[in-house]
mmCIF file of the C-alpha atoms, coordinates in Angstrom:
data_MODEL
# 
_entry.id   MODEL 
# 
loop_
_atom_site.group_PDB 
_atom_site.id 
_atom_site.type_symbol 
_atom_site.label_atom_id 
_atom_site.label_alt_id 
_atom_site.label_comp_id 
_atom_site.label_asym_id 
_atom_site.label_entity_id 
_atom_site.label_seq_id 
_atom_site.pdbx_PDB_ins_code 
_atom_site.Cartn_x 
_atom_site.Cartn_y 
_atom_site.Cartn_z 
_atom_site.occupancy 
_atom_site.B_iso_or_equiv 
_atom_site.pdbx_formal_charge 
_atom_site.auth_seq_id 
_atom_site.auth_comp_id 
_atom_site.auth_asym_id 
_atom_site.auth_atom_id 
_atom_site.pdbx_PDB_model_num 
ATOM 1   C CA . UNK A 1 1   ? 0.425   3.163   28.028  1.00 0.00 ? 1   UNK A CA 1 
ATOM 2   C CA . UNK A 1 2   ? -0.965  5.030   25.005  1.00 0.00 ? 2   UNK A CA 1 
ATOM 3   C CA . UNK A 1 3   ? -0.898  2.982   21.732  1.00 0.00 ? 3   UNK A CA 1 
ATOM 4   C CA . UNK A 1 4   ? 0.180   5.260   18.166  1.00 0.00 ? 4   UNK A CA 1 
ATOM 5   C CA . UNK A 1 5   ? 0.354   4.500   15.128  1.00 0.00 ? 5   UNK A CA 1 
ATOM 6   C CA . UNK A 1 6   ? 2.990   6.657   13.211  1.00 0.00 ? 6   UNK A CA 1 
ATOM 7   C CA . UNK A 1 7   ? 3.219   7.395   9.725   1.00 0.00 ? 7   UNK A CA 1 
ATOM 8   C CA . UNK A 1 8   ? 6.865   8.415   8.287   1.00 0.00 ? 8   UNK A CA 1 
ATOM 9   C CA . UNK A 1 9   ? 7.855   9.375   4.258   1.00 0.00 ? 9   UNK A CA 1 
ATOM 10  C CA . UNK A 1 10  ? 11.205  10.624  3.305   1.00 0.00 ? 10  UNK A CA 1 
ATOM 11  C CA . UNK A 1 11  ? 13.582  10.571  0.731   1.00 0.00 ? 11  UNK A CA 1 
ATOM 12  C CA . UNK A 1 12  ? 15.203  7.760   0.832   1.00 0.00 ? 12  UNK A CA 1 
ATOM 13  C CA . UNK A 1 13  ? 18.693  7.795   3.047   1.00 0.00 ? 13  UNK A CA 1 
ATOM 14  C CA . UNK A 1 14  ? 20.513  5.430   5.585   1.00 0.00 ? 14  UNK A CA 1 
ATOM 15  C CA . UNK A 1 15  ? 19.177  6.293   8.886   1.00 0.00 ? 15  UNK A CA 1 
ATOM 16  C CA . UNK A 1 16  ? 15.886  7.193   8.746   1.00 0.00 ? 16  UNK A CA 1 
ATOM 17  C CA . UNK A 1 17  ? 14.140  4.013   10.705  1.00 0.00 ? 17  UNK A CA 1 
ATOM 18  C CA . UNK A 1 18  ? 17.171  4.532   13.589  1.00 0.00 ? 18  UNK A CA 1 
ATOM 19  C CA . UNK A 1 19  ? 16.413  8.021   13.750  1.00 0.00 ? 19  UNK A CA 1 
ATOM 20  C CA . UNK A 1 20  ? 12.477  7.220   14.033  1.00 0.00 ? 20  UNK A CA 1 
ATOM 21  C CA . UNK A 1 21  ? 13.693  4.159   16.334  1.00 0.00 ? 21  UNK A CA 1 
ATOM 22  C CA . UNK A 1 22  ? 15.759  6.450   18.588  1.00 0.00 ? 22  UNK A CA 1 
ATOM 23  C CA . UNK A 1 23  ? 13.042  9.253   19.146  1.00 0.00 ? 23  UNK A CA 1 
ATOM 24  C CA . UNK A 1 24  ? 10.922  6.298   20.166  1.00 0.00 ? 24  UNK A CA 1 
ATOM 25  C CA . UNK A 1 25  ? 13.305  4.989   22.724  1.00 0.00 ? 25  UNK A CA 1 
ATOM 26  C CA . UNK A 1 26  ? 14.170  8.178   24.155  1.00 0.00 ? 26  UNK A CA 1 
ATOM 27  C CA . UNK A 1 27  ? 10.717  8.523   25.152  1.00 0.00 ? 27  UNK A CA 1 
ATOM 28  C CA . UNK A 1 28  ? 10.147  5.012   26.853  1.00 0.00 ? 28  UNK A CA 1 
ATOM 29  C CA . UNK A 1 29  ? 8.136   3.953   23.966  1.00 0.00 ? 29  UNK A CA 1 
ATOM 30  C CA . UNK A 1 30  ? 8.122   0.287   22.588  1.00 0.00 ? 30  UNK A CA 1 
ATOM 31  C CA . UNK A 1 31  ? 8.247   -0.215  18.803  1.00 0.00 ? 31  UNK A CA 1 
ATOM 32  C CA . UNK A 1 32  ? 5.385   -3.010  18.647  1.00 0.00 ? 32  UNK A CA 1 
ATOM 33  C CA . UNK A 1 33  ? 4.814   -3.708  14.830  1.00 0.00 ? 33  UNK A CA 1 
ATOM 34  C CA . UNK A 1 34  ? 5.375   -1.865  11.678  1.00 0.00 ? 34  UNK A CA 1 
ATOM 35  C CA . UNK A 1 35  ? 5.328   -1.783  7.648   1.00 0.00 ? 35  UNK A CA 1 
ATOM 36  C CA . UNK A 1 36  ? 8.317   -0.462  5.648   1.00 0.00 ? 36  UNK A CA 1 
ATOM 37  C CA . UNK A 1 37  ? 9.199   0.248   2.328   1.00 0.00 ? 37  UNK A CA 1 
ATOM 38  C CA . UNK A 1 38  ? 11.395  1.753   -0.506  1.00 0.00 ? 38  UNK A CA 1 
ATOM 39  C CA . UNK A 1 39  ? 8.851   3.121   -3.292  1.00 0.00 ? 39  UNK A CA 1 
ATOM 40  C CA . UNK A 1 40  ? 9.989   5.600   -5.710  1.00 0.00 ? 40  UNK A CA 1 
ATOM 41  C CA . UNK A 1 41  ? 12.936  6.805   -3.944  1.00 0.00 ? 41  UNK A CA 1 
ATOM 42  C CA . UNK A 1 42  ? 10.556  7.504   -1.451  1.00 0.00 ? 42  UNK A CA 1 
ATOM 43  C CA . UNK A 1 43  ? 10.956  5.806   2.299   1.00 0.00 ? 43  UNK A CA 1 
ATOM 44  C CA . UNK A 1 44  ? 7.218   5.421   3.625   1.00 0.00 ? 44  UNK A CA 1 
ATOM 45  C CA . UNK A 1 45  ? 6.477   3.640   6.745   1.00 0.00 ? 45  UNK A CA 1 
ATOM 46  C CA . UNK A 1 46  ? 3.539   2.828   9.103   1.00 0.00 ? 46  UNK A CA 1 
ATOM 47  C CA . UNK A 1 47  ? 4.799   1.905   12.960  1.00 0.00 ? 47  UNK A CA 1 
ATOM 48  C CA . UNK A 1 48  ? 2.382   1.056   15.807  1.00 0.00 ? 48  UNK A CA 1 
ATOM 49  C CA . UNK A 1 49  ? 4.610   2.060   19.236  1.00 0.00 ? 49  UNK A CA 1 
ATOM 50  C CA . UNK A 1 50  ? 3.156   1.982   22.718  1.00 0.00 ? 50  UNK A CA 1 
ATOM 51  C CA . UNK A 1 51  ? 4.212   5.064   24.739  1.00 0.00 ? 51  UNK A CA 1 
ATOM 52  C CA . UNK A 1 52  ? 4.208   5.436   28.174  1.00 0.00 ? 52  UNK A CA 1 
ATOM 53  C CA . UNK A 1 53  ? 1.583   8.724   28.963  1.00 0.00 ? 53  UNK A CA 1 
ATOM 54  C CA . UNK A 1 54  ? 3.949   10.806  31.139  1.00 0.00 ? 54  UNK A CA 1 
ATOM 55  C CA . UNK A 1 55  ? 5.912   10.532  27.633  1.00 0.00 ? 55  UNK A CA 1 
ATOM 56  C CA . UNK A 1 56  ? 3.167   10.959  25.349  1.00 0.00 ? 56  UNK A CA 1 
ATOM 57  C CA . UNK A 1 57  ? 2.725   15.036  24.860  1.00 0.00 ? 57  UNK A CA 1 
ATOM 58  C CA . UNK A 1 58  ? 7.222   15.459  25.002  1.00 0.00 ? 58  UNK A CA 1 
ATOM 59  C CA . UNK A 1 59  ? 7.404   12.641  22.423  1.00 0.00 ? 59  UNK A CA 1 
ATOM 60  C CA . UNK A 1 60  ? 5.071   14.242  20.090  1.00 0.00 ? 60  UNK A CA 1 
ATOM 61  C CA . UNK A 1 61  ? 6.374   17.539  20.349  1.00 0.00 ? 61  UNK A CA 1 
ATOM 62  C CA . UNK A 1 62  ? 9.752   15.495  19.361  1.00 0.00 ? 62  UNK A CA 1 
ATOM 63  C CA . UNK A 1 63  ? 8.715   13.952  16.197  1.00 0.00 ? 63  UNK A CA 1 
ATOM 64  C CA . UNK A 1 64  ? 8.833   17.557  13.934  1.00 0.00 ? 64  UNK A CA 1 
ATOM 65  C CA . UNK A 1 65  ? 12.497  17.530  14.685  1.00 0.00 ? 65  UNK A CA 1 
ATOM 66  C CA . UNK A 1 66  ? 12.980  14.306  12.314  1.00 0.00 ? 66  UNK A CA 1 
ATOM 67  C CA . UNK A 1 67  ? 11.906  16.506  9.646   1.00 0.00 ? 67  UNK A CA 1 
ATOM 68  C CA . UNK A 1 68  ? 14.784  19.230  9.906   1.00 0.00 ? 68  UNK A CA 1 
ATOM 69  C CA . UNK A 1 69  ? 17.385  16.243  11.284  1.00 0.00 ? 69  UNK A CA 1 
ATOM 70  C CA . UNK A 1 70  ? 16.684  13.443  8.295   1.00 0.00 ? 70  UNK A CA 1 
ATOM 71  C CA . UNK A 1 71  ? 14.036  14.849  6.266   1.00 0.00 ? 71  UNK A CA 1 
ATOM 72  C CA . UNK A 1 72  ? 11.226  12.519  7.880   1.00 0.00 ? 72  UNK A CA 1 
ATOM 73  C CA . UNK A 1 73  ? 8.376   14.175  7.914   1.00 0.00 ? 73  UNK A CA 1 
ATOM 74  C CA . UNK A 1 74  ? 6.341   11.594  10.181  1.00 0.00 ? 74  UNK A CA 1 
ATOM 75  C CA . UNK A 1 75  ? 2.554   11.791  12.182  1.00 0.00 ? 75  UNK A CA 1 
ATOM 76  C CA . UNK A 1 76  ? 1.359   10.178  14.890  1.00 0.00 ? 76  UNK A CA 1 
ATOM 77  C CA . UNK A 1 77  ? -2.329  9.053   15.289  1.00 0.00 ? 77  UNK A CA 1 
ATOM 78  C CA . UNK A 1 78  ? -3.883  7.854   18.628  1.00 0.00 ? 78  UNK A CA 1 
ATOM 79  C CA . UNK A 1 79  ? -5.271  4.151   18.101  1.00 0.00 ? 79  UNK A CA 1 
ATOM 80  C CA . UNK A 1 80  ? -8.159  3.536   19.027  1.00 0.00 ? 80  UNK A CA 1 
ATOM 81  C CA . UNK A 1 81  ? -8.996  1.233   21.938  1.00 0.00 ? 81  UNK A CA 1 
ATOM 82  C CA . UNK A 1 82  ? -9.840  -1.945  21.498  1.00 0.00 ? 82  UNK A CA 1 
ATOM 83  C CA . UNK A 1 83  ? -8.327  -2.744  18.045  1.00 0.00 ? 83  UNK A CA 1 
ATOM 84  C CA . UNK A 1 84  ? -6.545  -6.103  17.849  1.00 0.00 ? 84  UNK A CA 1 
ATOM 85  C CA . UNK A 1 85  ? -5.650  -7.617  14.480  1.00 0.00 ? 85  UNK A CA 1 
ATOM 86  C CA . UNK A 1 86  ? -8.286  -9.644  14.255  1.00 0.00 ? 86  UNK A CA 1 
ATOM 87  C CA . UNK A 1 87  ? -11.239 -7.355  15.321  1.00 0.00 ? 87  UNK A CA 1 
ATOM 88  C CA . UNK A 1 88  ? -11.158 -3.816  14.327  1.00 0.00 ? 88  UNK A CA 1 
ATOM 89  C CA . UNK A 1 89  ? -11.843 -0.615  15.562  1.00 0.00 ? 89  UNK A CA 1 
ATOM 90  C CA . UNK A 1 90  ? -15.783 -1.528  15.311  1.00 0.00 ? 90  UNK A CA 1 
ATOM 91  C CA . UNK A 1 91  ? -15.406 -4.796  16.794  1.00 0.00 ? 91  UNK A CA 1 
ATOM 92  C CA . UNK A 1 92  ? -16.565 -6.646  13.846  1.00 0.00 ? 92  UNK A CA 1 
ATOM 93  C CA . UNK A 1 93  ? -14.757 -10.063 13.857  1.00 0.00 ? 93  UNK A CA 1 
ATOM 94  C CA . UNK A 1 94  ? -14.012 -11.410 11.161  1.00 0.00 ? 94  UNK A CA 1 
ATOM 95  C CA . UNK A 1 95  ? -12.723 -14.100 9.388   1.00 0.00 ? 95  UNK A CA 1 
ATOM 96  C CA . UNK A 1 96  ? -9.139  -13.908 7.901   1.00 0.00 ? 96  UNK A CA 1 
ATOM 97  C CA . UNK A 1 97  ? -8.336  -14.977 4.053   1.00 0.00 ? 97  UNK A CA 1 
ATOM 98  C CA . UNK A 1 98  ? -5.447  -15.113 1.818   1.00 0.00 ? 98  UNK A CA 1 
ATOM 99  C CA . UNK A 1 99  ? -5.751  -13.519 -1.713  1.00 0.00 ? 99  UNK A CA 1 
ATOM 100 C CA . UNK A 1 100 ? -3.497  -13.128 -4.560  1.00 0.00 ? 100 UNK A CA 1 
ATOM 101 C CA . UNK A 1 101 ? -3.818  -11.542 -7.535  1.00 0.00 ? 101 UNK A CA 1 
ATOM 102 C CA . UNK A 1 102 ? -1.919  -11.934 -11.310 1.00 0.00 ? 102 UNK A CA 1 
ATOM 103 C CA . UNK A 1 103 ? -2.488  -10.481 -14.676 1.00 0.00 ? 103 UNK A CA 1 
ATOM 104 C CA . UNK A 1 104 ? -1.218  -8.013  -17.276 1.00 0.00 ? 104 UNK A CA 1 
ATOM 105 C CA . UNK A 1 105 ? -1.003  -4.739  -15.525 1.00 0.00 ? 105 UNK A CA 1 
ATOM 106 C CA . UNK A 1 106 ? -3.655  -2.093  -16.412 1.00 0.00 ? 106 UNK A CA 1 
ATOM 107 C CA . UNK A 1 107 ? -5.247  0.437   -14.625 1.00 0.00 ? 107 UNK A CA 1 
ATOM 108 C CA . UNK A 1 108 ? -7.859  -0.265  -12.540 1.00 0.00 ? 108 UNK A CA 1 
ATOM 109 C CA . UNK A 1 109 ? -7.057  -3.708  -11.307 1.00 0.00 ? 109 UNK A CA 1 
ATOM 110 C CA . UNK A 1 110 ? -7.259  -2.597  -7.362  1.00 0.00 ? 110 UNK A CA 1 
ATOM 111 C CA . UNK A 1 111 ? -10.230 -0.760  -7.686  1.00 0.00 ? 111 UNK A CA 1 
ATOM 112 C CA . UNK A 1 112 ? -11.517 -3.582  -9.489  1.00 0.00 ? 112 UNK A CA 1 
ATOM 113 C CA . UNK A 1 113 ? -11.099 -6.125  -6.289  1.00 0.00 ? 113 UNK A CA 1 
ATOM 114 C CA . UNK A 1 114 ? -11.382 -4.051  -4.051  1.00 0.00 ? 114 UNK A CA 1 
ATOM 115 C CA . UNK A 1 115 ? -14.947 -2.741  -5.010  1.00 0.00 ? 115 UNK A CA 1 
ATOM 116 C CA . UNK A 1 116 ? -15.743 -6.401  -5.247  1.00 0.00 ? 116 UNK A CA 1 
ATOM 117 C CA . UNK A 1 117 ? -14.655 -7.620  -1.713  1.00 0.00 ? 117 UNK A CA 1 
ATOM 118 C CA . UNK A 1 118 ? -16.214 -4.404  -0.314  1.00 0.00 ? 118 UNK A CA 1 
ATOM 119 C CA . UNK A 1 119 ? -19.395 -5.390  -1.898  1.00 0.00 ? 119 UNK A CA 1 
ATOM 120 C CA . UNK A 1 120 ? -19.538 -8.682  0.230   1.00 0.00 ? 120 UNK A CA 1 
ATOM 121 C CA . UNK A 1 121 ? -18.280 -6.874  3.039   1.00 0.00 ? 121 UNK A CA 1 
ATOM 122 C CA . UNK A 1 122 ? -14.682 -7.728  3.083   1.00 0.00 ? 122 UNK A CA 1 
ATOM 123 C CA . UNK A 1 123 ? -12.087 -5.636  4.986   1.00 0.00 ? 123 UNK A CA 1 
ATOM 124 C CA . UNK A 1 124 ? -8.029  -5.280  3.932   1.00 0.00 ? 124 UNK A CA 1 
ATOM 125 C CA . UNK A 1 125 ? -5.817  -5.820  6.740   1.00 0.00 ? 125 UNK A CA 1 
ATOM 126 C CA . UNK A 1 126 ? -3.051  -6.095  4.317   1.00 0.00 ? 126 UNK A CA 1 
ATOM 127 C CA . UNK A 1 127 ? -2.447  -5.419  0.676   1.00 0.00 ? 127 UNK A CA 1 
ATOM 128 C CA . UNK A 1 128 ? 0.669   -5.485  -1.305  1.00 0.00 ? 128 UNK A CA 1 
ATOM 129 C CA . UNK A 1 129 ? 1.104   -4.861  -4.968  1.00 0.00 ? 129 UNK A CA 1 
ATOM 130 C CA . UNK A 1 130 ? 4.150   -4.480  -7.648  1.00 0.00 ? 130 UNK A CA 1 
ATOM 131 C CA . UNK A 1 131 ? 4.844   -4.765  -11.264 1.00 0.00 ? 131 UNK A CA 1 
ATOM 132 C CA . UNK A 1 132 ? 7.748   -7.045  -13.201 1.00 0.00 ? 132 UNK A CA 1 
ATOM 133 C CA . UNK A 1 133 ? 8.638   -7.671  -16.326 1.00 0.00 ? 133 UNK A CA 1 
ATOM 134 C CA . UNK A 1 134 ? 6.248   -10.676 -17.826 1.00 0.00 ? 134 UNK A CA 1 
ATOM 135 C CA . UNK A 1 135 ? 9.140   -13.547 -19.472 1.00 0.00 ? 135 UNK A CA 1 
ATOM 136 C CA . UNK A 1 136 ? 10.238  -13.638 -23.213 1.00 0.00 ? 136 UNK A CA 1 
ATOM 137 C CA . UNK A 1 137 ? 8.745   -9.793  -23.564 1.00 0.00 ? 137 UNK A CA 1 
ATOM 138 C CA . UNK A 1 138 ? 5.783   -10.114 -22.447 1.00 0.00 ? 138 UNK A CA 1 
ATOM 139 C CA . UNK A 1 139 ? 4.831   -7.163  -21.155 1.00 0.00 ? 139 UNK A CA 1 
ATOM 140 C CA . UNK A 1 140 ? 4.053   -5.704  -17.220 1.00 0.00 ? 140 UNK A CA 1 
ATOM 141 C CA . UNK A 1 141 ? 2.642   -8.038  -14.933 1.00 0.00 ? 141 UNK A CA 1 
ATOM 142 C CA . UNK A 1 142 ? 0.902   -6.691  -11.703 1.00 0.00 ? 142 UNK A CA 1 
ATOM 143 C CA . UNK A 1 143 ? 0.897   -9.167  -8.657  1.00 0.00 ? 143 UNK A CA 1 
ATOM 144 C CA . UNK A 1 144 ? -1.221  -8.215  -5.426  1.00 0.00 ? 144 UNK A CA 1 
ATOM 145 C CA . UNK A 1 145 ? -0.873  -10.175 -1.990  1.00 0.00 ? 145 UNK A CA 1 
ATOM 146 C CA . UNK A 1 146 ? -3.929  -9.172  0.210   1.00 0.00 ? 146 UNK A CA 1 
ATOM 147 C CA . UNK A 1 147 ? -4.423  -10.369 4.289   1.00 0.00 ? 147 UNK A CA 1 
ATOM 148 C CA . UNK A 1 148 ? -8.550  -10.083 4.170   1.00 0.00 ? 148 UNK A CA 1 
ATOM 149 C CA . UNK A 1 149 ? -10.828 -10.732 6.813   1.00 0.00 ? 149 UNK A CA 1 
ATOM 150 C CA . UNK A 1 150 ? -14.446 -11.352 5.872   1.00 0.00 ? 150 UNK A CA 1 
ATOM 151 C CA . UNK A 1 151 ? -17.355 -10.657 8.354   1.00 0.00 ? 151 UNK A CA 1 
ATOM 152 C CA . UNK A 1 152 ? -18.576 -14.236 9.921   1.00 0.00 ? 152 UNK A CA 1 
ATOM 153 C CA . UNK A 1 153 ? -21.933 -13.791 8.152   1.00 0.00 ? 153 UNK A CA 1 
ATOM 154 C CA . UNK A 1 154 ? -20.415 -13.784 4.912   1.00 0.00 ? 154 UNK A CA 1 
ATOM 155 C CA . UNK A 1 155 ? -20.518 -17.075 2.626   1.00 0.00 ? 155 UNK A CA 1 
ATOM 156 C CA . UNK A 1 156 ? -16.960 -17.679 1.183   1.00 0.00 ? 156 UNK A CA 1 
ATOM 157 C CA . UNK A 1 157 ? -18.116 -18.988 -1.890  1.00 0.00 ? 157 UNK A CA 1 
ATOM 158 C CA . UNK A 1 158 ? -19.914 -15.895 -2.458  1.00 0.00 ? 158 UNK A CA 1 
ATOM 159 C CA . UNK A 1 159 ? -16.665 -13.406 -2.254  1.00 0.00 ? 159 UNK A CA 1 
ATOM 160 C CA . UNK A 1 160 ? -14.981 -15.966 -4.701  1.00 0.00 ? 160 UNK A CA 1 
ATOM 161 C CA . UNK A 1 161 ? -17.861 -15.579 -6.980  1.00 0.00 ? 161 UNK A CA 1 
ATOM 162 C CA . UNK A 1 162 ? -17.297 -12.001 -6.790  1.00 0.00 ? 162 UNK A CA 1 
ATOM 163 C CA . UNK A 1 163 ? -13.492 -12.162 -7.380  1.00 0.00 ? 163 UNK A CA 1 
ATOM 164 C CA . UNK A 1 164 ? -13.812 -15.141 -9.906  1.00 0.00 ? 164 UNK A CA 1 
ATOM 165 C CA . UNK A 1 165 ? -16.324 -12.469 -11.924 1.00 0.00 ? 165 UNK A CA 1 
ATOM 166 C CA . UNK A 1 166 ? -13.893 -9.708  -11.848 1.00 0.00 ? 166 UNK A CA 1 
ATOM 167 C CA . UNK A 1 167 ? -11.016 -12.005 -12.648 1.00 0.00 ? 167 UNK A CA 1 
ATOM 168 C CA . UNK A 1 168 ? -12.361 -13.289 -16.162 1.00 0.00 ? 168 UNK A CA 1 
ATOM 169 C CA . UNK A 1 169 ? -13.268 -9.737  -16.695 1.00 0.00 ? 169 UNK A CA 1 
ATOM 170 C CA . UNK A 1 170 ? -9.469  -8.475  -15.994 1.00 0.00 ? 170 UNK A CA 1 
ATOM 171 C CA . UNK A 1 171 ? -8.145  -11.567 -17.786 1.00 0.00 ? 171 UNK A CA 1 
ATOM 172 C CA . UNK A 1 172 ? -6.145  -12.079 -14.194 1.00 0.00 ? 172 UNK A CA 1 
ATOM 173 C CA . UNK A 1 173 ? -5.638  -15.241 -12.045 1.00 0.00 ? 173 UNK A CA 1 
ATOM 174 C CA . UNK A 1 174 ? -7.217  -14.626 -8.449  1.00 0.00 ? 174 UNK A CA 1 
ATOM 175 C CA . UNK A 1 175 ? -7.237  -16.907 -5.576  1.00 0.00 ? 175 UNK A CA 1 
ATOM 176 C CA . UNK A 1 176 ? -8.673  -16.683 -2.101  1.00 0.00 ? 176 UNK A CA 1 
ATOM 177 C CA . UNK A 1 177 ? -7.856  -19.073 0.449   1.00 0.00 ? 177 UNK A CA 1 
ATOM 178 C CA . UNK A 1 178 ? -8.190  -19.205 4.238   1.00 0.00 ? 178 UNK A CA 1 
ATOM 179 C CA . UNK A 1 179 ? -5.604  -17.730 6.351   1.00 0.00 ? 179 UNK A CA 1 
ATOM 180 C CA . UNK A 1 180 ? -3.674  -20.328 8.483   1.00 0.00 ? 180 UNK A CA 1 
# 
């Protein structure tokens, strides 16, 4: 078995992910985990599927064909071996936190936190992000839900310092807990 992980964008129509699903089936593959979603009338999605390698070169040659049929344009990307959710590519393990984010929304915010966790060696698993309307006219508000997974040699209390920094700076309520 060869592991991929596919990335899909279309405009947004019924049938897309059973179109992606079927060209996956048809070639023996297993749909193992993916990430889906509707932004800007755009569909965007990130699949991992484990293809048998007879499969692997007629399955590929396959996916343009989702283009012309449903107007996905979709890539697939050989994983590399090794990588489990909980140690990556390089091995590092790491230990896994929960962070959320809320504020006003301005620009800047994710490169904000995310230049600070990078600075005490931090790595996203998982990040997601959207705006809503704050009550009674408020304004925007920008919430972020982030899977991270900090390197065993870092101190916790250090990468809140970092975030808790940031945070008065932003004028944003941050938390970081560990991951159940």
């Amino acid at each position: 078995m060869t592991t991929y992980v596919l990335t899909a964008i279309g405009d947004d129509r019924p049938g897309l992910v059973a179109a992606l699903a079927a060209a996956v089936d048809e070639h023996g593959g297993n749909w193992v985990d993916s990430q889906l979603a509707l932004l800007a009338g755009k569909f965007a999605g990130i699949v991992q599927v484990d293809l048998p390698d007879a499969e692997v070169e007629n399955f590929l040659t396959a996916l343009p064909a989702l283009a012309d049929a449903v107007g996905l344009a979709v890539e697939a990307t050989a994983a590399e071996a090794g990588a489990s959710p909980t140690t990556g590519a390089s091995g590092s393990v790491g230990l896994p936190f929960q962070l959320r984010l809320l504020g006003q929304d301005r620009t800047g915010m994710v490169r904000e936190v995310t230049s600070a966790l990078t600075s005490q060696g931090a790595t996203i698993d998982a990040l997601r992000s959207w705006t809503r309307e704050a009550p009674e006219g408020g304004g925007m508000l920008f919430e972020a839900e982030a899977e991270v997974r900090l390197p065993g040699d870092a101190a916790a209390e250090k990468v809140r310092e970092a975030l808790e920094r940031i945070g008065a700076e932003l004028m944003v309520d941050l938390e970081l807990d560990a991951a159940d």
